[in-house]
C-alpha positions, 0 to 999 in steps of 0.5 A: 051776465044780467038776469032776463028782466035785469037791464044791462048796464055799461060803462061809456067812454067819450065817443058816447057824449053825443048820444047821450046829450040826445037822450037827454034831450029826447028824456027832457032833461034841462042840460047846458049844452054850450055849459059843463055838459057840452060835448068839448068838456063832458069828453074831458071830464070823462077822460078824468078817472074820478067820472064815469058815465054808464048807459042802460040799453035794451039789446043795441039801444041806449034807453038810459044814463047817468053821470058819476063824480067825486071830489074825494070825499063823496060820490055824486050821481046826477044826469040820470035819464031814461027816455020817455017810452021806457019810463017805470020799466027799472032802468033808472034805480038800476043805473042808481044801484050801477052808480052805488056800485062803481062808488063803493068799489072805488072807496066812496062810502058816502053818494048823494045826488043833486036834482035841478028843480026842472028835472023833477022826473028825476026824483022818480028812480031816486025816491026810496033808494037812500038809507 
C-alpha cells in the first residue's frame, strides 16, 4: 500500500491502450497512432511478457503512464505521460522508479529511455534520475 503522498501506480493490460492514447493526447505526447502505438499493435505488444505498460492514478483517475520494453539485454522505458493539471506533482519519477523496479525484477541491470525531440516535456521527470 502506498504512502498518502506516494501515487499508486498499476500495471495495465490491453483493455487500457485507449485510455492511455487518450492521455497521451490530453499530455501532448506526439504518438503515431495508425504506427506502433496504434490500438491493434500496442495490445499485442502488450500481450508480449517483455512489455508492460503501468498507469498512475489518483483514486479512479489515470493521471500518468508509461511504456516498458526490453530486448534482452536493456530495459527501455518511453511513453512517459502525465496530463497537463498534474504536471510537477511526482507522477512521473514515480512511474520512472515503478519502470526501474519491474526491470530490476526481471534481470535488467541496464534501463535507458528514448525521448522524441517533440516530446521534450518528457525530460522533466527524467533529468536527475540516472546514475
Amino acid at each position: 500500500m502506498p504512502a498518502s503522498n506516494d501515487p499508486e501506480i498499476r500495471i495495465l493490460g490491453p483493455e487500457s491502450v485507449p485510455a492511455t492514447q487518450q492521455l497521451w493526447r490530453q499530455s501532448g505526447l506526439a504518438f503515431p497512432p495508425d504506427g506502433r502505438d496504434s490500438e491493434e499493435l500496442l495490445t499485442r505488444e502488450l500481450a508480449d511478457t517483455d512489455t508492460f505498460l503501468i498507469g498512475a492514478f489518483e483514486g479512479d483517475r489515470l493521471v500518468g503512464v508509461a511504456l516498458g520494453t526490453n530486448d534482452g539485454h536493456r530495459g527501455w522505458i518511453s511513453r512517459v505521460a502525465v496530463v497537463p493539471d498534474r504536471h510537477g506533482a511526482g507522477f512521473g519519477r514515480a512511474l520512472i522508479r515503478v519502470c526501474e523496479a519491474i526491470f530490476e525484477s526481471r534481470g535488467i541491470g541496464i534501463v535507458t529511455t528514448l525521448v522524441d525531440d517533440e516530446n521534450g516535456a518528457s525530460l522533466d521527470p527524467i533529468e536527475g534520475e540516472g546514475n
